[in-house]
N, CA, C and O of each residue as an XYZ file, in Angstrom:
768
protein
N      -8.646     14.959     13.595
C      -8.106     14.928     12.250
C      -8.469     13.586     11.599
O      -7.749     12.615     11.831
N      -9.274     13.499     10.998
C      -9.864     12.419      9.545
C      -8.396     12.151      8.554
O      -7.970     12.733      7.556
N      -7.972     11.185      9.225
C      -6.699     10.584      8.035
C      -7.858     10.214      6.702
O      -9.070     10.031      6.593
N      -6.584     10.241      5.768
C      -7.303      9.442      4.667
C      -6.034      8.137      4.271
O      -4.909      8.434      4.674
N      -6.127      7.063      3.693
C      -5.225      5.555      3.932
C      -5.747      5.251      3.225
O      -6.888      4.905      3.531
N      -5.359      5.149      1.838
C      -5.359      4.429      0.967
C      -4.851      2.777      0.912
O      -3.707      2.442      1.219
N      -5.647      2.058      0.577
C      -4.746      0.704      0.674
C      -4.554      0.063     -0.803
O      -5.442     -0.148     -1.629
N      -3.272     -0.174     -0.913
C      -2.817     -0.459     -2.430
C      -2.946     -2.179     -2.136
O      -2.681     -2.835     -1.129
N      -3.517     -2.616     -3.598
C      -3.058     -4.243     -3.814
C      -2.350     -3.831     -4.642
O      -2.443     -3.090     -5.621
N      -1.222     -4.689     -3.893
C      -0.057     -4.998     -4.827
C       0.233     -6.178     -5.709
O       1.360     -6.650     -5.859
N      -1.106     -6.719     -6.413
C      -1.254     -7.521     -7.434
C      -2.213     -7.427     -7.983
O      -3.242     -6.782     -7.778
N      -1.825     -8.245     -8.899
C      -3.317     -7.856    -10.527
C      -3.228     -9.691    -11.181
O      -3.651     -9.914    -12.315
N      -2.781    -10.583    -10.519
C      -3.147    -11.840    -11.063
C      -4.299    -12.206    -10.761
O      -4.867    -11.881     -9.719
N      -4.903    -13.125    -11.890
C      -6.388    -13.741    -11.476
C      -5.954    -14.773    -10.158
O      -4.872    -15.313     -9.930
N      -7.226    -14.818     -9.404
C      -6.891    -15.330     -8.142
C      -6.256    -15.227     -6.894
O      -5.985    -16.017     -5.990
N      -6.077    -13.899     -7.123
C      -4.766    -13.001     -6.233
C      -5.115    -13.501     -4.662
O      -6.287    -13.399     -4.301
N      -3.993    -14.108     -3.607
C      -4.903    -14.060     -2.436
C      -4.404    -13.193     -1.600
O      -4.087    -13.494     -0.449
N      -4.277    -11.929     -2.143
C      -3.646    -10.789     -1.210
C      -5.117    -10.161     -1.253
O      -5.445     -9.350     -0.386
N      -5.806    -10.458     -2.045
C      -7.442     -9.413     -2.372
C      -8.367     -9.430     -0.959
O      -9.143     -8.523     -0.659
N      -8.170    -10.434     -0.291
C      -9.264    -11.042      0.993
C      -8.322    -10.036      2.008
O      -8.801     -9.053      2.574
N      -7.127    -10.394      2.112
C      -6.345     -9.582      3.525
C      -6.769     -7.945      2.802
O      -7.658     -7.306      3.365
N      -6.468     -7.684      2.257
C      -7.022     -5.837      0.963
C      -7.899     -5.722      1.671
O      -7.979     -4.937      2.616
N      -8.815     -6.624      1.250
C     -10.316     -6.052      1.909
C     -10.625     -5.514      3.108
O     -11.064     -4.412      3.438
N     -10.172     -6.951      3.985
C     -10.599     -6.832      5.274
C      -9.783     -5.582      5.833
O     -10.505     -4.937      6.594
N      -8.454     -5.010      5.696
C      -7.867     -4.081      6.188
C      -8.381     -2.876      5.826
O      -8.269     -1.847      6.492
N      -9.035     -2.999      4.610
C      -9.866     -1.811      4.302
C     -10.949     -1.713      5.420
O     -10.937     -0.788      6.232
N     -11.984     -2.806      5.430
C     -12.941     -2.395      6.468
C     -12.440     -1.907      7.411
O     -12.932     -0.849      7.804
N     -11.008     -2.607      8.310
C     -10.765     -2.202      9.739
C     -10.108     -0.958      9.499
O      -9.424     -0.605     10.460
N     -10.097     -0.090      8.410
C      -9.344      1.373      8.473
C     -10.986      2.145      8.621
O     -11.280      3.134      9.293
N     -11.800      1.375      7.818
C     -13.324      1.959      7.806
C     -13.382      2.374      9.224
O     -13.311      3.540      9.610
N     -13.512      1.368      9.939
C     -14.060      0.841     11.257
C     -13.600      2.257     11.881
O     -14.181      3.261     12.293
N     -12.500      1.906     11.766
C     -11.196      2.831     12.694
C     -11.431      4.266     12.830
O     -10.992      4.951     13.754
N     -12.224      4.728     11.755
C     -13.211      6.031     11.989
C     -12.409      6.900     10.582
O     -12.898      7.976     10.237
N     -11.172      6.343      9.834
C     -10.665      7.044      8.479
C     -11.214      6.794      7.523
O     -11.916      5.790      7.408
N     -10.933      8.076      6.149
C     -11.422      7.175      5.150
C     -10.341      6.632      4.366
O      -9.148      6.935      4.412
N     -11.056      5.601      3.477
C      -9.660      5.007      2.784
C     -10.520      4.626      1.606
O     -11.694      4.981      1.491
N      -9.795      3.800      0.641
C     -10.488      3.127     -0.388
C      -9.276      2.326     -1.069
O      -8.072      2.578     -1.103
N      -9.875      1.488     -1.490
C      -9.292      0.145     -2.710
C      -7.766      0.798     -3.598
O      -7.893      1.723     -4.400
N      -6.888      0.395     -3.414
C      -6.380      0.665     -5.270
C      -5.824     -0.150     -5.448
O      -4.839     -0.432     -4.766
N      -6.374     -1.068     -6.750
C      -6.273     -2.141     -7.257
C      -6.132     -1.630     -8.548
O      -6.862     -0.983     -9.298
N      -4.987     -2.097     -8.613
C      -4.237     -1.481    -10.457
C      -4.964     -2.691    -11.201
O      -4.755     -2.524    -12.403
N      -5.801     -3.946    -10.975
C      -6.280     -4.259    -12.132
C      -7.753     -3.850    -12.921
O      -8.322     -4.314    -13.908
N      -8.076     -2.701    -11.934
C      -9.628     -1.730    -12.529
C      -8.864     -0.374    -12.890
O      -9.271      0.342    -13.804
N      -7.526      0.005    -11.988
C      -7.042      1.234    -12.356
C      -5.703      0.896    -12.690
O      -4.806      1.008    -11.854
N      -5.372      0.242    -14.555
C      -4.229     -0.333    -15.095
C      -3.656      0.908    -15.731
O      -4.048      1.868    -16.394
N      -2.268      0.314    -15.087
C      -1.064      1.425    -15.510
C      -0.438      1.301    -16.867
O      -1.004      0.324    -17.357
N       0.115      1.597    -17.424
C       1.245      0.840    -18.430
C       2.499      1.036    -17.807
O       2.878      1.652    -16.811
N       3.025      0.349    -18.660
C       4.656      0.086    -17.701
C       5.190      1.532    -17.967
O       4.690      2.217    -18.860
N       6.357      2.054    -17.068
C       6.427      3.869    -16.986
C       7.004      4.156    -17.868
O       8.227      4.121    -17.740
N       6.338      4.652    -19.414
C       7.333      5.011    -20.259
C       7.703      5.735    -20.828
O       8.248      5.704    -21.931
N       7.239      7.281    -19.519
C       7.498      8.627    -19.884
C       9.117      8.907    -19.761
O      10.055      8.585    -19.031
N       8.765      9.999    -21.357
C      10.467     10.786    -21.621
C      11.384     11.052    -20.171
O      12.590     10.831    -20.061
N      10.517     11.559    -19.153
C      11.348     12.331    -17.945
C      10.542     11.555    -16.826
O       9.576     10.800    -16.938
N      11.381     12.062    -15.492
C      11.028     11.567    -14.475
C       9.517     12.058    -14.290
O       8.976     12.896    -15.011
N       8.854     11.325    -13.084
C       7.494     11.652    -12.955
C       7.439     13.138    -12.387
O       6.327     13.666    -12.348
N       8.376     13.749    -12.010
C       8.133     14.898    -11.224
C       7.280     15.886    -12.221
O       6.147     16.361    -12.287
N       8.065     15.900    -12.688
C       7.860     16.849    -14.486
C       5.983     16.368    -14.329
O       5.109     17.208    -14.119
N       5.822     15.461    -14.426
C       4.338     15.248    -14.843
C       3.390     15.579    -13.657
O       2.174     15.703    -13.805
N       4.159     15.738    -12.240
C       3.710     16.267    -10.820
C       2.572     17.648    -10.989
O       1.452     18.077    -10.713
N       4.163     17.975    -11.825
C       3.210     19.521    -11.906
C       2.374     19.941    -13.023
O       1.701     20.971    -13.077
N       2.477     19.137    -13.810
C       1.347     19.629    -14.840
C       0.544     18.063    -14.979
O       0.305     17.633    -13.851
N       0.244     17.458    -15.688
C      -0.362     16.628    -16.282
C       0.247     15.465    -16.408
O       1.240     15.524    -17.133
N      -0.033     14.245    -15.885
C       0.285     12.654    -16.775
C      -0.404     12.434    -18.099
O      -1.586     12.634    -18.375
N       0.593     11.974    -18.877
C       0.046     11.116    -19.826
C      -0.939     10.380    -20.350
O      -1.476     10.330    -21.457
N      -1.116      9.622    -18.973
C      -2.278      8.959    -19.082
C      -3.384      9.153    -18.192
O      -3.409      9.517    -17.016
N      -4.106      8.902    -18.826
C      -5.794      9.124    -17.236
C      -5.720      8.602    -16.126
O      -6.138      9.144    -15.103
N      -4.922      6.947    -16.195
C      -4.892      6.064    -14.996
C      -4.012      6.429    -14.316
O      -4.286      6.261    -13.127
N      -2.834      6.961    -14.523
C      -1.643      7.158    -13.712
C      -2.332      8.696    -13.022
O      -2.345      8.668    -11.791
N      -2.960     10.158    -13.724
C      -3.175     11.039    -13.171
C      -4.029     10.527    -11.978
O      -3.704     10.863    -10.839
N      -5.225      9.642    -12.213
C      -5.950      9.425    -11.031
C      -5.417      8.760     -9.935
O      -6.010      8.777     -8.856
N      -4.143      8.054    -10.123
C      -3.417      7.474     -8.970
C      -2.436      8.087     -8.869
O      -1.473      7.432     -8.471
N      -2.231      9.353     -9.120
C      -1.178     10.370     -8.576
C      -2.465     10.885     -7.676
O      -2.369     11.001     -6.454
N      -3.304     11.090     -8.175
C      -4.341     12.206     -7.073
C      -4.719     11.284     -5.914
O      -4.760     11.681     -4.749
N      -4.920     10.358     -6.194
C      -5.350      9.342     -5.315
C      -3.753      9.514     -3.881
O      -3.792      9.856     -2.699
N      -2.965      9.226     -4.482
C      -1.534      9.322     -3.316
C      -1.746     10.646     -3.270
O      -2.503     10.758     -2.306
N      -1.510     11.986     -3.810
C      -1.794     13.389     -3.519
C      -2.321     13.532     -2.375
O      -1.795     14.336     -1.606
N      -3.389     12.860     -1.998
C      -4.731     13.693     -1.168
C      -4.466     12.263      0.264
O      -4.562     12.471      1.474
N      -4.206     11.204     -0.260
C      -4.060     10.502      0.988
C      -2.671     10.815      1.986
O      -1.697     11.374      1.482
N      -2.670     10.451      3.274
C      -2.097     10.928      4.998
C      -1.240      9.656      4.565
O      -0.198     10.273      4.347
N      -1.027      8.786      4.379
C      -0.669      7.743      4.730
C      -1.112      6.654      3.944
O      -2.141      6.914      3.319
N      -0.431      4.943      3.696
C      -0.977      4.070      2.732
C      -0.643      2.887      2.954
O       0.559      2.622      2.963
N      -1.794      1.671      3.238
C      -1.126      0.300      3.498
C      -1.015     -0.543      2.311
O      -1.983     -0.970      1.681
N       0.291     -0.776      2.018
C       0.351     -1.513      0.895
C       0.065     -3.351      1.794
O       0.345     -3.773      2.916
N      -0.567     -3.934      0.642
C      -0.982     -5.479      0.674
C      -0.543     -5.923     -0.822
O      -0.946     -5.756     -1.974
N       0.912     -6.832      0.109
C       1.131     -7.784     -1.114
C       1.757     -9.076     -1.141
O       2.448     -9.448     -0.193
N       1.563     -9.798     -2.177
C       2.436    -10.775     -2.224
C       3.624    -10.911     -2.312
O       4.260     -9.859     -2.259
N       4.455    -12.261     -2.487
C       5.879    -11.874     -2.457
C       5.747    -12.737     -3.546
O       4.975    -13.694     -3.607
N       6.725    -12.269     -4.620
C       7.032    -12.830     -6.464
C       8.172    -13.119     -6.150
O       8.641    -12.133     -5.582
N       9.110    -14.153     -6.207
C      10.589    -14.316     -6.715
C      10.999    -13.862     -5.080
O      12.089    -14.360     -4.798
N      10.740    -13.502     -4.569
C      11.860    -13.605     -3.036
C      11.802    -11.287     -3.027
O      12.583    -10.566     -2.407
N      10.925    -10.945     -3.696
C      10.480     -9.377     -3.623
C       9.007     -9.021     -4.317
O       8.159     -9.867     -4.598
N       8.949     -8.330     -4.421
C       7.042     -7.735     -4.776
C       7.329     -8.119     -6.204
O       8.149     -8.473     -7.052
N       6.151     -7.822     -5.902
C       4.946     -7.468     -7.984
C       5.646     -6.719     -9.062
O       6.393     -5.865     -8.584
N       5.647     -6.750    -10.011
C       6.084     -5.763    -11.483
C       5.048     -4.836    -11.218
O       5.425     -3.687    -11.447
N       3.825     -4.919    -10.799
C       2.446     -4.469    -10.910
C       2.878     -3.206     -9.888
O       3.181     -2.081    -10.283
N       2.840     -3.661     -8.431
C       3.328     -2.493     -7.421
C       4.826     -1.813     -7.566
O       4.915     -0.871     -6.778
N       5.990     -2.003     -8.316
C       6.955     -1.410     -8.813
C       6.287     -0.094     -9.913
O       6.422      1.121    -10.055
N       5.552     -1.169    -10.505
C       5.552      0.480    -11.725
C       4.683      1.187    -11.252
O       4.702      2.324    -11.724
N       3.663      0.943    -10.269
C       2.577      2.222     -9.596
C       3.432      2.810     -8.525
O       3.014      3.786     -7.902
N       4.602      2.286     -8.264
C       5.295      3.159     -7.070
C       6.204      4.181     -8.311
O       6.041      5.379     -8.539
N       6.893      3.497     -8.774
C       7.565      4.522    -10.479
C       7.064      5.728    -11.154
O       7.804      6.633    -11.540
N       5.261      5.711    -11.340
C       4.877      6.345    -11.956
C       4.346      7.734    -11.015
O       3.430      8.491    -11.335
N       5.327      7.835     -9.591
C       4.933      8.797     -8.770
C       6.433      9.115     -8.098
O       7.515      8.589     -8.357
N       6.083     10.218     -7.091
C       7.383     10.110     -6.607
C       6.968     11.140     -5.494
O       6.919     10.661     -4.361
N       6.635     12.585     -5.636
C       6.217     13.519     -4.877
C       5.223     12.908     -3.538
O       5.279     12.723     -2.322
N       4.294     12.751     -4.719
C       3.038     11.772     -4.133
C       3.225     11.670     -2.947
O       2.703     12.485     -2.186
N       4.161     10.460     -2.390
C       4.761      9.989     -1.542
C       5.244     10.528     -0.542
O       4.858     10.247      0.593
N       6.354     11.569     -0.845
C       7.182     12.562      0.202
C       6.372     12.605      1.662
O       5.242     12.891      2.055
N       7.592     12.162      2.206
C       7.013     12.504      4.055
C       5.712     11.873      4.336
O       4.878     12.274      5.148
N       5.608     10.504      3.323
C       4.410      9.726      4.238
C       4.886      8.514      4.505
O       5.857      7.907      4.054
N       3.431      8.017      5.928
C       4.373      6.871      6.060
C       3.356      5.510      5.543
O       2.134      5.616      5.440
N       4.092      4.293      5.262
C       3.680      3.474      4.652
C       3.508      2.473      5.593
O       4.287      2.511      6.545
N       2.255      1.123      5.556
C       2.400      0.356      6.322
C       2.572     -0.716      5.405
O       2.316     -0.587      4.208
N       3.164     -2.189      6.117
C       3.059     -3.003      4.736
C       2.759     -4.400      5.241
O       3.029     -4.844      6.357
N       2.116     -5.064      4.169
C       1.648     -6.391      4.855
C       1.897     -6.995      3.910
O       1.475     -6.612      2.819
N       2.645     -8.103      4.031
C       2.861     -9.485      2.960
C       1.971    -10.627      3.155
O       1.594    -11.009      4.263
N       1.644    -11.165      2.030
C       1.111    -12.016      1.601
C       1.193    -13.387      1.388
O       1.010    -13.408      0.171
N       1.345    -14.589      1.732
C       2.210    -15.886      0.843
C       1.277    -16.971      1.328
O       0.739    -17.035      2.433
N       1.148    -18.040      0.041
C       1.086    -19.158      0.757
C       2.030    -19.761      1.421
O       1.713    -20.907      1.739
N       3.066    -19.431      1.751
C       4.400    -20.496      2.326
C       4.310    -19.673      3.587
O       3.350    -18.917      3.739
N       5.165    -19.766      4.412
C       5.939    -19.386      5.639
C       6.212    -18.604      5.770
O       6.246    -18.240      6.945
N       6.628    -17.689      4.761
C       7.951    -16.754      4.826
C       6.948    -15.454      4.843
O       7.355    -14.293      4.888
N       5.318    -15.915      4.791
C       4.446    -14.612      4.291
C       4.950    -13.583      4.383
O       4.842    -12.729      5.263
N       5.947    -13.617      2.827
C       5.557    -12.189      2.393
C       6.758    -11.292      3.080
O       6.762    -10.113      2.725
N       7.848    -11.720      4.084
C       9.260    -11.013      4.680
C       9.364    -10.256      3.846
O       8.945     -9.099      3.836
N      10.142    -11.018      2.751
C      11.848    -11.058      1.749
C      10.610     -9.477      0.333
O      11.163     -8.694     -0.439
N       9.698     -9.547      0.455
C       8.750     -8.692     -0.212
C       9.053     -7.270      0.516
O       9.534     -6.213      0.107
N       8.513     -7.754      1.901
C       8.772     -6.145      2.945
C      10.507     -5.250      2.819
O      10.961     -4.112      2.700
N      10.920     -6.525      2.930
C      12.250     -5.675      2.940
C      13.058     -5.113      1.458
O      14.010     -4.332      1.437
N      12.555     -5.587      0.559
C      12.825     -5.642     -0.817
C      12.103     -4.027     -0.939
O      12.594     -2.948     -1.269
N      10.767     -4.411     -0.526
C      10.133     -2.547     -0.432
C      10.550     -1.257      0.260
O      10.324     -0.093     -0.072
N      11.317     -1.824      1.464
C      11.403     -0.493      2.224
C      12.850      0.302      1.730
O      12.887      1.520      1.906
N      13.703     -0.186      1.288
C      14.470      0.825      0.354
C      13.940      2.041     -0.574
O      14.426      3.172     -0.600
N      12.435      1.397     -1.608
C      12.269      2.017     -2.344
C      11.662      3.230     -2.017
O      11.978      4.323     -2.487
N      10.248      2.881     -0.704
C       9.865      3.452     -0.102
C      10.690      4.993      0.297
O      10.396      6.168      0.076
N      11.519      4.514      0.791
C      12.653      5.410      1.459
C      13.278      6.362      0.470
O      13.786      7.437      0.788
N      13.193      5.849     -0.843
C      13.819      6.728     -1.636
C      12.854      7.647     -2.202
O      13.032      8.104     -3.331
N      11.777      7.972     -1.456
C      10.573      8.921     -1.866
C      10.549      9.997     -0.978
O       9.682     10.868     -0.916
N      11.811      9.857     -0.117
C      11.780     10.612      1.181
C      10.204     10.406      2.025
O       9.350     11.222      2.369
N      10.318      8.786      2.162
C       8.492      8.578      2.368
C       9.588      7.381      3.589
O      10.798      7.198      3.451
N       8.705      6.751      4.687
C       9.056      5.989      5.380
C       8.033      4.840      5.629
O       6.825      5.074      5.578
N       8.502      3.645      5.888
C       7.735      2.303      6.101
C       8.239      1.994      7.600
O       9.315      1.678      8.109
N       6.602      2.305      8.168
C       6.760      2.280     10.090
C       7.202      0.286     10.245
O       7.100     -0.701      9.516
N       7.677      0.573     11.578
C       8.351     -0.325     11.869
C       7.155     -1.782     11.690
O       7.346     -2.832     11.077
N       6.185     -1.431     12.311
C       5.461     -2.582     12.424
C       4.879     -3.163     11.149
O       4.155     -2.479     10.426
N       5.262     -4.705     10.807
C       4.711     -4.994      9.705
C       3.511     -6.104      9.919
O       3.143     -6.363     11.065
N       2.926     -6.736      8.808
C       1.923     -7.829      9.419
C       2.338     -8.938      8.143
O       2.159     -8.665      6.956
N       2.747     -9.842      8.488
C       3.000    -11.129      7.572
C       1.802    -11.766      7.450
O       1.154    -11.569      8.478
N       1.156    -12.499      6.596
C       0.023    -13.347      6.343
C       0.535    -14.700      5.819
O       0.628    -14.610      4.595
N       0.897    -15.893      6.245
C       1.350    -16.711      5.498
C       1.363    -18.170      6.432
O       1.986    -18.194      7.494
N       0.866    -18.972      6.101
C       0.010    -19.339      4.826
C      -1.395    -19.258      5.095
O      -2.176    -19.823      5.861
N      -1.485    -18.051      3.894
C      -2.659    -16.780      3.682
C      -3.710    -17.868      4.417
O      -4.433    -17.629      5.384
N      -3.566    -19.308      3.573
C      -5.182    -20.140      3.741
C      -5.602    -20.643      5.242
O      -6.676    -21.104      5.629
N      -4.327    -20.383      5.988
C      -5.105    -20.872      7.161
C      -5.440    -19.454      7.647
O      -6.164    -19.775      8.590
N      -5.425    -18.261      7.665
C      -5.507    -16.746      8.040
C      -7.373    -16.400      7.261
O      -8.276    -15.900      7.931
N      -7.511    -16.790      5.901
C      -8.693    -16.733      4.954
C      -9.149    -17.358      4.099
O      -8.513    -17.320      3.046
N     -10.248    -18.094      4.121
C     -10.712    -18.968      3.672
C     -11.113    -18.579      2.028
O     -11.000    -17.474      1.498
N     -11.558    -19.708      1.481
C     -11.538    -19.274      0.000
C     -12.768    -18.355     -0.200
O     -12.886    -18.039     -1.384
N     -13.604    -17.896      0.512
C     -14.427    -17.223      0.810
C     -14.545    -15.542      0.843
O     -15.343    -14.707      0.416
N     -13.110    -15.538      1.702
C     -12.216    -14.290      1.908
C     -12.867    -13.710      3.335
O     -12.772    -12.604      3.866
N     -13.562    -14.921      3.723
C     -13.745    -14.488      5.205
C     -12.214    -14.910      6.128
O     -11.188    -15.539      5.869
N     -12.571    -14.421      6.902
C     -11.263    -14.142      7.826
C     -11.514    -15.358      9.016
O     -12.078    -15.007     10.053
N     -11.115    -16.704      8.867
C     -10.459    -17.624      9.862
C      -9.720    -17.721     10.991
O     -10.095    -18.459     11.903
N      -8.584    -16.995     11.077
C      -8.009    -16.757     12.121
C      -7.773    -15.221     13.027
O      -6.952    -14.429     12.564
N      -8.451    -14.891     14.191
C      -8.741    -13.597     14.783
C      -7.502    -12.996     15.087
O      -7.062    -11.872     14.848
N      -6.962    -14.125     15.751
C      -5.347    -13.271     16.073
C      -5.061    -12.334     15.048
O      -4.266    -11.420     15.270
N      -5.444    -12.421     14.297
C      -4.667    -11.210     12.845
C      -5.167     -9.398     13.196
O      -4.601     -8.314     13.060
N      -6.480     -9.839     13.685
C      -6.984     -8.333     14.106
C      -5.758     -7.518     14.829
O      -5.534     -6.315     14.699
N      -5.058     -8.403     15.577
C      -4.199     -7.441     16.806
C      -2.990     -7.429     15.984
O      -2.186     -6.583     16.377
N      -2.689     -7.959     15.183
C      -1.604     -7.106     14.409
C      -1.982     -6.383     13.655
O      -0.980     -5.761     13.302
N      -3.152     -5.869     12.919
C      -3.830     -5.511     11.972
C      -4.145     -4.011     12.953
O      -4.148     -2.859     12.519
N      -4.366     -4.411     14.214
C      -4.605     -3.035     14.771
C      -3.588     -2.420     15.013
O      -3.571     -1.214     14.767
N      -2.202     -3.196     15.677
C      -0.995     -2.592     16.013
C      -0.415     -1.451     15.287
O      -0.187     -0.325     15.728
N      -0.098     -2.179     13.433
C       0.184     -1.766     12.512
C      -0.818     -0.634     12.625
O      -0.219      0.404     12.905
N      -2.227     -0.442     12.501
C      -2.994      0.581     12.012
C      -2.637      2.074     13.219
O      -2.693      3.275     12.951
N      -2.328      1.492     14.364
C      -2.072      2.156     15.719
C      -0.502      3.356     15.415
O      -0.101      4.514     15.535
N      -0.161      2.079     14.992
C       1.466      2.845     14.648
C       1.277      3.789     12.894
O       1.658      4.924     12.608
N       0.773      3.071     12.287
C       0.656      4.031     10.800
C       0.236      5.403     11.152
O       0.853      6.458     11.004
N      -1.273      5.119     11.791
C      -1.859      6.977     12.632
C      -0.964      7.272     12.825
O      -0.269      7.848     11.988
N      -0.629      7.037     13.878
C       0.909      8.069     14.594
C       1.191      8.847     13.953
O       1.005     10.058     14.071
N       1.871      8.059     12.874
C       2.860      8.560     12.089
C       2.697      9.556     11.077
O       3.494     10.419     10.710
N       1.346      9.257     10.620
C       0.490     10.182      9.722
C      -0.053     11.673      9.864
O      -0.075     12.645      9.109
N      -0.426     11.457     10.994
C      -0.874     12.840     12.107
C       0.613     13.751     12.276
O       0.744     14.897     11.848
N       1.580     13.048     12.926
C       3.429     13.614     12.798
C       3.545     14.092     11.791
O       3.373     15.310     11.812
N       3.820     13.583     10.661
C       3.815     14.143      9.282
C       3.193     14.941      8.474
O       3.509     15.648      7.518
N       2.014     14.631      9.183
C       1.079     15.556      8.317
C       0.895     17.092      9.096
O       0.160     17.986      8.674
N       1.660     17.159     10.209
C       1.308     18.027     11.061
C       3.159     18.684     10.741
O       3.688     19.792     10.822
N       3.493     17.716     10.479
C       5.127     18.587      9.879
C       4.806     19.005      8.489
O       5.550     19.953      8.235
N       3.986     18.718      7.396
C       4.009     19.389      6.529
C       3.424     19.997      5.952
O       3.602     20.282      4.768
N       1.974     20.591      7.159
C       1.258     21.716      7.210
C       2.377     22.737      7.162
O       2.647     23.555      6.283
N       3.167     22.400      8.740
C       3.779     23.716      9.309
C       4.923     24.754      8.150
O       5.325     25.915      8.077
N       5.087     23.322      7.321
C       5.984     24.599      6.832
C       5.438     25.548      5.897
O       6.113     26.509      5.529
């Protein structure tokens, strides 16, 4: 079974340094034998969610807008999704709030992996846990294993090559445990 793993950046500032860890986790989902691809809301920009009704309503027929339909299809068709982000204020992005908002189905019964971002210490915790409520309220789940990056610069150089190796083995752990979970799920919601 060919998962498909989407990996979301969960930022759109110039200079973002969640973009280098994005990448590289993209290749190692490449590697890993799935497919996946980029979603970076600053080539695929949302507007803030400011439809009449909930997104469900727009599930079944049509979004509003072009960008939001293609990142409903985009979550539609993907097994599973590693979000990469920074941590803003002591929780995530405005940016990854309203692309999680402007969906909801999407989501149902998948599982999420998540990796924080920071230059400080704390790479990126107080972000993870701030997310996995919301997560949860998609009837979607965020597997146990997370991967902190912080401080991003000794992990990736300004280059966005990857400095420190140790990261692979959490990078695989996480990817080890996301499958799992994806294949489970996706194999529970063939059956019904």
């Amino acid at each position: 079974m060919v998962l498909n793993i989407p990996v979301i950046l969960g930022s759109v500032r110039d200079g973002r340094k969640s973009e280098a860890p994005a990448k590289y986790i993209l290749a190692k989902i490449e590697a890993a034998g799935y497919q996946t691809q980029l979603v970076d809301f600053k080539e695929l920009a949302l507007p803030f969610y400011d439809g009449a009704t909930v997104p469900v309503v727009y599930f079944k027929s049509q979004y509003p807008n072009p960008n939001a339909q293609r990142w409903s299809e985009i979550a539609r068709a993907a097994d599973a999704f590693v979000v990469v982000s920074p941590e803003y204020n002591h929780g995530y992005s405005a940016a990854l709030k309203n692309a999680l908002d402007w969906g909801y189905l999407e989501f149902e019964r998948k599982p999420f992996g998540l990796v924080g971002v920071s230059n400080g210490t704390t790479a990126g915790a107080r972000m993870i846990e701030n997310l996995r409520p919301v997560i949860e309220n998609f009837g979607a789940m965020a597997v146990r294993e997370t991967v902190m990056i912080g401080p991003v610069q000794n992990y990736f150089g300004d280059d966005g090559k990857l400095l420190n190796p140790e990261l692979n083995k959490k990078i695989d752990g996480l990817l080890k445990s996301l499958a799992w979970w994806a294949r489970a799920l996706k194999a529970a919601r063939e059956s019904e």
